[in-house]
C-alpha positions as CSV (number, residue, x, y, z in Angstrom):
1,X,5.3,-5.9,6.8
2,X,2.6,-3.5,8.3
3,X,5.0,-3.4,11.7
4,X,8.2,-1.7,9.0
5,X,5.8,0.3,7.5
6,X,4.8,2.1,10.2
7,X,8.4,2.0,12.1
8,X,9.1,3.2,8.7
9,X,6.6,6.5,9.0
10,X,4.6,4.8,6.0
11,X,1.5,5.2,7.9
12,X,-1.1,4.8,5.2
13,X,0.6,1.9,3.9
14,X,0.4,0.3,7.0
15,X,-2.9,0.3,7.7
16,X,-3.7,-1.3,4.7
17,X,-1.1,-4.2,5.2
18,X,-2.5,-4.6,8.7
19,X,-6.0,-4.7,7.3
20,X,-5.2,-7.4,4.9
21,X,-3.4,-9.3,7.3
22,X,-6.8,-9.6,9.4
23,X,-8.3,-11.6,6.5
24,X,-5.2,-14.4,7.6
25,X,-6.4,-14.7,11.1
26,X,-9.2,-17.0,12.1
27,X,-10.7,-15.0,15.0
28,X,-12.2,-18.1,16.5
29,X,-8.6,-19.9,16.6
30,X,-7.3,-18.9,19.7
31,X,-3.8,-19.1,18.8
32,X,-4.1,-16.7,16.5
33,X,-5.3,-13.8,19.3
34,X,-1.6,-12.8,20.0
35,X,-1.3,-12.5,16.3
36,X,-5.0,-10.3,16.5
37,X,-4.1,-8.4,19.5
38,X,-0.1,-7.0,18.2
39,X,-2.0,-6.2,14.6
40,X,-4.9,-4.3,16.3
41,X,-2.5,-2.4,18.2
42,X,0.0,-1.5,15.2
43,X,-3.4,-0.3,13.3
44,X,-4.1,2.2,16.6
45,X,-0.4,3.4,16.2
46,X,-0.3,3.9,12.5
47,X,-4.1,5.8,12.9
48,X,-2.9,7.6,16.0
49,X,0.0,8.8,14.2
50,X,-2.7,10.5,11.5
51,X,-4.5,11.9,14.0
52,X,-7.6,9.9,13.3
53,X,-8.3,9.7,17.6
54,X,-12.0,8.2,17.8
55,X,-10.5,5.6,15.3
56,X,-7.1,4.6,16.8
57,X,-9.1,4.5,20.1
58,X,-11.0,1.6,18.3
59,X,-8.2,-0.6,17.3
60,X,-6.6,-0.3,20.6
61,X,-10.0,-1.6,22.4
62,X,-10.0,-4.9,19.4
63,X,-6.3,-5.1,20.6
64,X,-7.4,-5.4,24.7
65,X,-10.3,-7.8,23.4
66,X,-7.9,-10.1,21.7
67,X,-4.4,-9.8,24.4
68,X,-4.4,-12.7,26.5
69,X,-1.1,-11.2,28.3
70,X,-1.5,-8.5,31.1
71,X,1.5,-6.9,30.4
72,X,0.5,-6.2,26.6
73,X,-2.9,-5.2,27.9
74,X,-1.1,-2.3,30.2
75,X,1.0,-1.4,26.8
76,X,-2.5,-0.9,25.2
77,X,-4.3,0.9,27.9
78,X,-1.2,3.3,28.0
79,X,-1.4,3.8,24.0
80,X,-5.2,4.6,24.6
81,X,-4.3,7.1,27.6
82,X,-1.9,9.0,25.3
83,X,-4.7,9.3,22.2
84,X,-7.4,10.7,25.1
85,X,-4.3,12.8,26.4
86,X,-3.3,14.2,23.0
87,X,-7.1,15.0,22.2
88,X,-7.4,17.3,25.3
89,X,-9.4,14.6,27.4
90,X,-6.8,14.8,30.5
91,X,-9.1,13.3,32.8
92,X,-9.9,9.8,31.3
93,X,-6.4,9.5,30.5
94,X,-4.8,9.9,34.2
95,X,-8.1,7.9,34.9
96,X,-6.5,4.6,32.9
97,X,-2.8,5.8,34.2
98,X,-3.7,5.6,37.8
99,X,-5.3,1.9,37.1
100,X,-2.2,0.9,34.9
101,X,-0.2,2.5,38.3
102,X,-2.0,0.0,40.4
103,X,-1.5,-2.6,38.2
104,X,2.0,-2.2,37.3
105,X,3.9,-4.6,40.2
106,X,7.2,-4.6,40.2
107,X,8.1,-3.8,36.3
108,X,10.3,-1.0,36.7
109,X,10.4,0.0,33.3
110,X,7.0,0.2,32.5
111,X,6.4,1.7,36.2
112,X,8.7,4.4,34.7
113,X,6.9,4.6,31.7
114,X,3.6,5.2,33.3
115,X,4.3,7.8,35.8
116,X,6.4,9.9,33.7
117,X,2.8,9.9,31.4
118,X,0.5,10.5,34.5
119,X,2.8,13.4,35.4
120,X,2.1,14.9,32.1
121,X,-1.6,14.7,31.8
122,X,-1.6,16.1,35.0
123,X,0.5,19.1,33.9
124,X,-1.5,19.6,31.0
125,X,-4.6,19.4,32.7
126,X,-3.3,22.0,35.1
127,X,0.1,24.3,34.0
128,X,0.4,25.5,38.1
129,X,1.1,21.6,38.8
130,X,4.7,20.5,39.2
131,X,5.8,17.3,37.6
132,X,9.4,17.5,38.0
133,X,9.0,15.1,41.3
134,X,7.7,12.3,39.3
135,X,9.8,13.0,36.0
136,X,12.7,12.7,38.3
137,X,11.9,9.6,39.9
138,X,11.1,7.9,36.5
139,X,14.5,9.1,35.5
140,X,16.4,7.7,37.7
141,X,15.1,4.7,37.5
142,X,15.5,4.5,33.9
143,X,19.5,5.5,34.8
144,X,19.6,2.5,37.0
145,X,18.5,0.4,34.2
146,X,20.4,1.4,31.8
147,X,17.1,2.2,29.8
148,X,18.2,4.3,26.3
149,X,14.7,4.7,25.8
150,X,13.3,5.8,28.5
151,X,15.8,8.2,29.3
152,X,14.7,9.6,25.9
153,X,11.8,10.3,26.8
154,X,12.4,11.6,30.0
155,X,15.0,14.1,28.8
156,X,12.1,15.2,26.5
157,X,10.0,16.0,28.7
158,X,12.3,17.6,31.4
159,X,13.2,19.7,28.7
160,X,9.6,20.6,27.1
161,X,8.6,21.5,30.8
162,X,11.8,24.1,31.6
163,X,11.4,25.4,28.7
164,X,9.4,28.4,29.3
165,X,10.3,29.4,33.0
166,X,14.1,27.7,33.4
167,X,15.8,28.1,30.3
168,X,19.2,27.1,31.8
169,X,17.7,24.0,32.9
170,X,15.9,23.3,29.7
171,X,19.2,23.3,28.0
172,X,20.8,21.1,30.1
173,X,17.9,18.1,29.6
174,X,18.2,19.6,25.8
175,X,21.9,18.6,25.5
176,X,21.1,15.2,27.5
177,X,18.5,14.5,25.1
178,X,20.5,15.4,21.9
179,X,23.5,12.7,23.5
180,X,20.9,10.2,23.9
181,X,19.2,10.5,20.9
182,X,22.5,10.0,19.0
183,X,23.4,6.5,20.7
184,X,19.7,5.3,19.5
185,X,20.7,6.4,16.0
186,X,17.1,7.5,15.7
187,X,16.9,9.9,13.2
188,X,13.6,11.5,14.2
189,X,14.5,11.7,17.9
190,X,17.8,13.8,16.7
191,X,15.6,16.3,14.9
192,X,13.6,16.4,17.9
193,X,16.7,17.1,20.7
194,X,18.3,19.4,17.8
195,X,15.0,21.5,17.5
196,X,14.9,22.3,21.2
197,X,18.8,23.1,21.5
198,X,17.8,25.3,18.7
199,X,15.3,27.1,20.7
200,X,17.0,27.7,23.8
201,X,20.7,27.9,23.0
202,X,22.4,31.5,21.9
203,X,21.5,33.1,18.6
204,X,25.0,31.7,16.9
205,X,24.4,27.8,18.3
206,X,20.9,28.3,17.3
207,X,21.6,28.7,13.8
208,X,23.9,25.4,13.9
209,X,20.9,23.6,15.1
210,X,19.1,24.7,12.3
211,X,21.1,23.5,9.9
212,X,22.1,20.0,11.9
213,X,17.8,20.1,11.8
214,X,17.5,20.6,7.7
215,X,19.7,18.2,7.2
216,X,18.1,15.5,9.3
217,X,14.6,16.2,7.9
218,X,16.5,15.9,4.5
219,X,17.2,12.2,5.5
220,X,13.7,11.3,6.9
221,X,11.7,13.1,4.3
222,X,13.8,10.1,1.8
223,X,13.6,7.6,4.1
224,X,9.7,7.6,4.2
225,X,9.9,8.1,0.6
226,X,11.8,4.9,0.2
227,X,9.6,3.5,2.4
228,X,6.1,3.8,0.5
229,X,7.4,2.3,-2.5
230,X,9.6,-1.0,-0.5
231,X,7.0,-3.2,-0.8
232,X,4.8,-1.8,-3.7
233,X,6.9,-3.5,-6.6
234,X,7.2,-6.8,-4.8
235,X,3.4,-7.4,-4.4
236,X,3.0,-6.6,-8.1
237,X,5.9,-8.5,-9.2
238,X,4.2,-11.5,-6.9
239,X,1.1,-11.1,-9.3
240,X,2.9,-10.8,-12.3
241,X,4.3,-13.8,-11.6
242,X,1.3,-15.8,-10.7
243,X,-0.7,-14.9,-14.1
244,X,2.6,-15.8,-15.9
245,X,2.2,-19.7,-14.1
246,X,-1.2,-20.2,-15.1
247,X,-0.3,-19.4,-18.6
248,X,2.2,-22.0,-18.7
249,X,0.0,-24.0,-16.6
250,X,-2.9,-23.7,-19.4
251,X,-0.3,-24.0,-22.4
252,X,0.9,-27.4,-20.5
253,X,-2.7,-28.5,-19.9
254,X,-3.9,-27.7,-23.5
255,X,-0.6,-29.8,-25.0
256,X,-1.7,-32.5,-22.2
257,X,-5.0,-32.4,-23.8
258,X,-3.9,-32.5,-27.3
259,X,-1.5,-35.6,-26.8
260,X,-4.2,-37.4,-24.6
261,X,-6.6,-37.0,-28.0
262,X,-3.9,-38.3,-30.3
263,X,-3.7,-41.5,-27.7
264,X,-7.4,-42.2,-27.6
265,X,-7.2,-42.3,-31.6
266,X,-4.3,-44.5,-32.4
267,X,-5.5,-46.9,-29.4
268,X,-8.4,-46.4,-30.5
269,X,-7.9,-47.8,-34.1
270,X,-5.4,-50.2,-33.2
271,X,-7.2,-51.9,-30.5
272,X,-10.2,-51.7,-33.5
273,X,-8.9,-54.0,-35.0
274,X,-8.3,-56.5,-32.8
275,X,-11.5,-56.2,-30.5
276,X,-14.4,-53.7,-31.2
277,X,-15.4,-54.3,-27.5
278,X,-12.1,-53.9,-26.1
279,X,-11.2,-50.3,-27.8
280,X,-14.6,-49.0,-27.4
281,X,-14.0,-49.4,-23.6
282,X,-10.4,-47.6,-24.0
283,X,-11.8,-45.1,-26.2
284,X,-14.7,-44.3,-23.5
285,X,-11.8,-44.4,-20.5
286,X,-9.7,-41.8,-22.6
287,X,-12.7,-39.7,-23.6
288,X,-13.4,-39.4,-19.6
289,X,-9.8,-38.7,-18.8
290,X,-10.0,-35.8,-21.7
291,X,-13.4,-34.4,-20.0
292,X,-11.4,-34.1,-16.8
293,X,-8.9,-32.4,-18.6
294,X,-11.0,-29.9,-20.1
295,X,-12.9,-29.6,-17.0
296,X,-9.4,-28.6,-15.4
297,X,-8.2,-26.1,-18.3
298,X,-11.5,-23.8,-17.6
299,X,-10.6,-24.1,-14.1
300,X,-6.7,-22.4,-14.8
301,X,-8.4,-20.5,-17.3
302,X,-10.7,-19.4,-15.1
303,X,-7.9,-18.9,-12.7
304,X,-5.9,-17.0,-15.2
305,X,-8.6,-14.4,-16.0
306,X,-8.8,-13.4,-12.2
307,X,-5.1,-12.7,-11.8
308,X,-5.7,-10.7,-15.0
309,X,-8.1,-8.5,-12.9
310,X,-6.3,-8.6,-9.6
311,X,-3.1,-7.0,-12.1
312,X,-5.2,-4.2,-13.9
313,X,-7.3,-3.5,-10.6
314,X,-5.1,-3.7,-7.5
315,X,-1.2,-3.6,-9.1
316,X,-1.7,-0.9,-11.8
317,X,-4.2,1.1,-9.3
318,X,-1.7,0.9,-6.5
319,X,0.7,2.0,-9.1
320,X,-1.0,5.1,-10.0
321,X,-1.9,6.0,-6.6
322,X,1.9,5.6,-5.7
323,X,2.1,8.4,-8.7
324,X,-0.2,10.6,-7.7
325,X,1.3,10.5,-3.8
326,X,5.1,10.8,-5.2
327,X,4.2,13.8,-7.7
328,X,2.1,16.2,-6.0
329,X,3.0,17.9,-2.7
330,X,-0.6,19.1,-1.6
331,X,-1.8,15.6,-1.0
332,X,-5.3,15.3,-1.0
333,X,-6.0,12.6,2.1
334,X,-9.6,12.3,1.3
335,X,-9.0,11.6,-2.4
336,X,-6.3,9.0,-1.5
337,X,-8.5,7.2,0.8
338,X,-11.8,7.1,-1.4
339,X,-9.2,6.4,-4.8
340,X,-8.0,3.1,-2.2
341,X,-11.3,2.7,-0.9
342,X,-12.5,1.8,-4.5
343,X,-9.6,-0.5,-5.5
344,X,-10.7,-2.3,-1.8
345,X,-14.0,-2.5,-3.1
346,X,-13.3,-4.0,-6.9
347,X,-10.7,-6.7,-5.4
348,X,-13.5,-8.3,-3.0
349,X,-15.7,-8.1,-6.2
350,X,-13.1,-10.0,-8.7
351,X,-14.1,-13.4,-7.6
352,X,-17.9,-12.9,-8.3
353,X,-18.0,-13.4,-11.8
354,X,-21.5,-13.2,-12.2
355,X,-21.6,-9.9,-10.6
356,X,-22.5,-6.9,-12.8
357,X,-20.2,-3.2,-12.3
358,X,-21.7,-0.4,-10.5
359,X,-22.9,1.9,-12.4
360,X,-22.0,5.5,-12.3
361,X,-23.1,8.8,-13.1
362,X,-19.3,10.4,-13.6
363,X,-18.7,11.2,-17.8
364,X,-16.7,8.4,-19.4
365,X,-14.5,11.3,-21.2
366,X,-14.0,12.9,-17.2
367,X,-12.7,9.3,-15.8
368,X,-10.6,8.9,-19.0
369,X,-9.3,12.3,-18.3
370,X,-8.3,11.8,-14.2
371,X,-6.0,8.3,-15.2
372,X,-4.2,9.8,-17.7
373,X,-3.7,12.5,-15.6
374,X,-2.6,11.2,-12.8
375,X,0.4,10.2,-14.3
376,X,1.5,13.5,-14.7
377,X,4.2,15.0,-12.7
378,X,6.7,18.4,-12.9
379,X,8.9,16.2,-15.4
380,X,6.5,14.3,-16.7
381,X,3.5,16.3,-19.2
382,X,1.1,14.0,-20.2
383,X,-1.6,15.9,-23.4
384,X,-4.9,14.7,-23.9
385,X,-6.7,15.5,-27.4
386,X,-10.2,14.6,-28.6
387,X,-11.4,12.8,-25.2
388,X,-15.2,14.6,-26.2
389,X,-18.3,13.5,-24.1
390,X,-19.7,12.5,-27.6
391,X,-16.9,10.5,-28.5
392,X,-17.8,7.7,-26.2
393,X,-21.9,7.8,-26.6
394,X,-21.4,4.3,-29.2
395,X,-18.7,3.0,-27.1
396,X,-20.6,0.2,-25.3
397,X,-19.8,-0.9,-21.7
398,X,-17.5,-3.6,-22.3
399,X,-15.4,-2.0,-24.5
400,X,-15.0,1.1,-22.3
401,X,-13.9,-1.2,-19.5
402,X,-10.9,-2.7,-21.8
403,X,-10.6,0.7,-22.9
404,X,-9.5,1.8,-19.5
405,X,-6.9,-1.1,-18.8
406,X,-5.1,-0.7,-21.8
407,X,-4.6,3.4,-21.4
408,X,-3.4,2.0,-17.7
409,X,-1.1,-0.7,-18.9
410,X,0.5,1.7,-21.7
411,X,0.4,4.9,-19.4
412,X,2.5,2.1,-16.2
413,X,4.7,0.7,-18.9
414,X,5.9,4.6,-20.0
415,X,5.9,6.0,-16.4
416,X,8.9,2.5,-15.5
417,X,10.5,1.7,-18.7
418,X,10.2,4.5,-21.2
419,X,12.2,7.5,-19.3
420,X,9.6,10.0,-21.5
421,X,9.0,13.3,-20.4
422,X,5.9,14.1,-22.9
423,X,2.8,11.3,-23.7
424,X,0.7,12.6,-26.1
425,X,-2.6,10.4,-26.2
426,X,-5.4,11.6,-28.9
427,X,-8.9,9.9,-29.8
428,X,-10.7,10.0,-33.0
429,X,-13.8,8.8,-34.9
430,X,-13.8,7.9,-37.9
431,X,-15.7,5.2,-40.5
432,X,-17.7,3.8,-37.5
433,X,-14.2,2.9,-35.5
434,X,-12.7,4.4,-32.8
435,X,-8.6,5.1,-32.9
436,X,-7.0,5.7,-30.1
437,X,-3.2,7.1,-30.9
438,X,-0.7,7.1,-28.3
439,X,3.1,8.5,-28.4
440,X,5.8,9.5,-25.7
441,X,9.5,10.4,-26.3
442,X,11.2,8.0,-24.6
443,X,14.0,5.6,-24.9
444,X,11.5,4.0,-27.3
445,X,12.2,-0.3,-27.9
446,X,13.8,-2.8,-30.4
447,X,11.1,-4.1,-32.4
448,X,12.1,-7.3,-31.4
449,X,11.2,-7.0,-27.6
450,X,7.7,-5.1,-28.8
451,X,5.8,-7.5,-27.4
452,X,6.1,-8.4,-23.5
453,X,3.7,-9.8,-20.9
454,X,2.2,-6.6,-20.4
455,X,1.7,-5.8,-23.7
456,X,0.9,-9.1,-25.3
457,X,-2.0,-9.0,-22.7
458,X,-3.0,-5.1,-24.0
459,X,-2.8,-6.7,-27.6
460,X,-5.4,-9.8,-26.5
461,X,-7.7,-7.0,-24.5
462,X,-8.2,-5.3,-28.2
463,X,-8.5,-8.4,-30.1
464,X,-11.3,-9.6,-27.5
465,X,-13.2,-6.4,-28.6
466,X,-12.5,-7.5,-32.5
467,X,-10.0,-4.6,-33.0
468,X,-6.7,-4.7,-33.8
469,X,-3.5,-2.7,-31.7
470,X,-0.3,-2.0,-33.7
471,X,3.3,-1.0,-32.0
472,X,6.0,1.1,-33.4
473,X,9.3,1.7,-31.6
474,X,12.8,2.2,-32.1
475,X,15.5,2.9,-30.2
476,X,15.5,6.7,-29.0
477,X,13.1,7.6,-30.9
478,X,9.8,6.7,-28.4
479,X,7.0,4.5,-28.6
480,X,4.1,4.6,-30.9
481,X,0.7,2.9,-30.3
482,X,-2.1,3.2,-32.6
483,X,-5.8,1.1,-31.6
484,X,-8.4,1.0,-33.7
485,X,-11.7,-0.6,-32.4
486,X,-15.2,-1.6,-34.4
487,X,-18.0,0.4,-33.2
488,X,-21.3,-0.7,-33.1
């Protein structure tokens, strides 16, 4: 998954698949350092392509620690060449391209590969040095071959360095490329061969380009779109599915239970009456078995509760981070990161039951504030009345956690199903209880089909605090919600 995320140009979402996928590989198993080494080095591509250097450089040293193959290693060491190369450090990276040289045998496609990129640190490192004698000869061999690829990139490269001083010659490696990049059917490698021929070709080609160029950027910009949200829904349909088995699983415990009590009692009197000793010895076996039972429904309840938590903390998060990345254009990296960082964070601490939240210094009314904004878009206006720092001061901790989920779970639920354009979501205080009112204008629901997973769940989060929830909908006329919780 983390290896078509990143082919995919969903960069951030592959680094956090590849990270997860660590936690699946014993590092002391050494079958699983293949495994170790090819996910280390797709974390150094997907943080290469983000331009975080000093940490790519990282991953691609964990993916030489863990390759047991030489030929992977030289794949590695080149990666690491072209982050050093890219960051200005020419030196160390034709220092590792002249010891991948040496190494190289008689591989004539990575050969290729490596002195085309030695020729081009060198260049770099010094603009009066000619790399056309080494380009060429990787280009040839790359025509003997038959390598689509390589010739790819050494087209590119040709062209980048006529560019400037042999514009005839620049065009004719830009027209190469742009033939090449077409039997690849790589849409990015088009945009890249049409942006060139757009630079050196006449003023009436040029504009051609331009529009061959907007038109391919069209298709990636959607493509990488699609791409963030591909595997989104099914890891939150996974979890929705696994808290829906341990329901049934508890239901079919709990009747298990229920019938195994009815059995100990009829036995029990039956075999009474024939033999006191003999149905006091069933009655203990039965009373055992329905011990073990119990023992086992806290276990799936137990079970059931975490999946709860995994859903509000790591599906609905992921959700609204998904949201806040589709809707705004600035994207804030930093906030993205810390906002993932944190949902990283609560998911390692789900299984500690014991463990108390950290507390923070941020305004409840503030946090409040952010989710139900970030579910805000161009098309979708989200209004926010009453949320008043004294509002919450009798709201105890607890109830400001269940709080939370519920304004998630109704704010997910309007953002896929409703098709509303306008939430309005006010909080009052009145007779020592706390209403919450919540309305969009969407396709509303049949009163009938109220009550789903989702909100069944929202309905048992309010009844746990002992308040009560109450839905109104009908169809086209939007949802209604109205909460009212005890206060202390």
């Amino acid at each position: 998954m983390a290896i078509i995320q990143k082919d995919e140009g969903d960069y951030f979402g592959a680094q956090e698949t590849a990270l997860q996928a660590i936690d699946y590989l014993d590092k002391n198993n050494s079958q699983n350092r293949t495994y170790l080494s090819h996910n280390y080095n797709n974390l150094g591509v997907a943080t290469y392509q983000l331009k975080d250097y000093d940490k790519a450089l990282y991953f691609y040293d964990l993916a030489i620690k863990y390759s047991n193959d030489s030929l992977s290693n030289q794949i590695y060491l080149n990666n690491k060449a072209k982050v050093y190369h890219d960051n200005g450090n020419y030196s160390e990276a034709i220092t590792i391209y002249t010891k991948i040289l040496n190494e190289t045998g008689k591989n004539r496609k990575e050969y290729a590969r490596f002195l085309t990129n030695i020729a081009l640190s060198r260049w770099q490192q010094n603009h009066n040095y000619n790399p056309t004698h080494d380009l060429l000869i990787a280009l040839n061999i790359r025509k003997d071959d038959d390598d689509i690829m390589g010739l790819n990139s050494s087209y590119t490269h040709l062209t980048d360095y006529y560019m400037d001083n042999k514009p005839d010659s620049a065009l004719f490696y830009a027209r190469k490329l742009y033939t090449v990049a077409k039997q690849l059917k790589n849409t990015e490698d088009e945009m890249k061969a049409v942006e060139r021929l757009a630079y050196v070709s006449s003023p009436d080609s040029a504009r051609n380009y331009f529009k061959i160029y907007q038109q391919l950027s069209d298709s990636i910009q959607q493509a990488r779109s699609a791409a963030k949200n591909q595997f989104a829904v099914i890891r939150y349909e996974v979890e929705k599915n696994k808290s829906d088995n341990l329901m049934l699983q508890k239901d079919n415990a709990e009747k298990a239970n229920r019938l195994t009590r009815q059995r100990v009692v009829t036995g029990g009197i039956t075999l009474l009456s024939i033999v006191l000793l003999g149905g006091g010895s069933i009655y203990y076996k039965k009373r055992k078995q329905r011990l073990e039972l119990e023992a086992q429904n806290k276990i799936k309840a137990s079970q059931l509760k975490t999946s709860r938590k995994v859903h509000d903390v790591v599906a609905n998060g992921l959700y609204r981070v998904m949201i806040e990345i589709e809707n705004r254009d600035d994207i804030d990296r930093t906030g993205i990161l810390d906002r993932l960082e944190e949902m990283y964070d609560k998911s390692r601490d789900i299984s500690y039951e014991g463990e108390e939240q950290k507390e923070t210094d941020r305004p409840y009314n503030e946090y409040i504030a952010e989710l139900l904004k970030s579910f805000a878009s161009d098309s979708h206006k989200v209004l926010i009345a009453g949320n008043e720092v004294d509002l919450w001061q009798s709201v105890d901790k607890q109830a400001k956690e269940e709080i939370a989920h519920v304004l998630q779970e109704l704010m997910v639920n309007m953002k896929k199903h409703s098709q509303a354009d306008n939430v309005v979501v006010r909080f009052e205080k009145s007779n020592n209880q706390l209403h919450i009112y919540f309305s969009d204008n969407g396709v509303g629901m049949e009163k009938d089909k109220l009550y789903g997973n989702g909100l069944t769940n929202t309905g048992n989060r309010i009844e746990s605090l002992g308040g009560k929830i109450n839905f109104a909908g009908e169809l086209g006329k939007g949802l209604k919600v109205e909460v009212i919780i005890p206060l202390c």
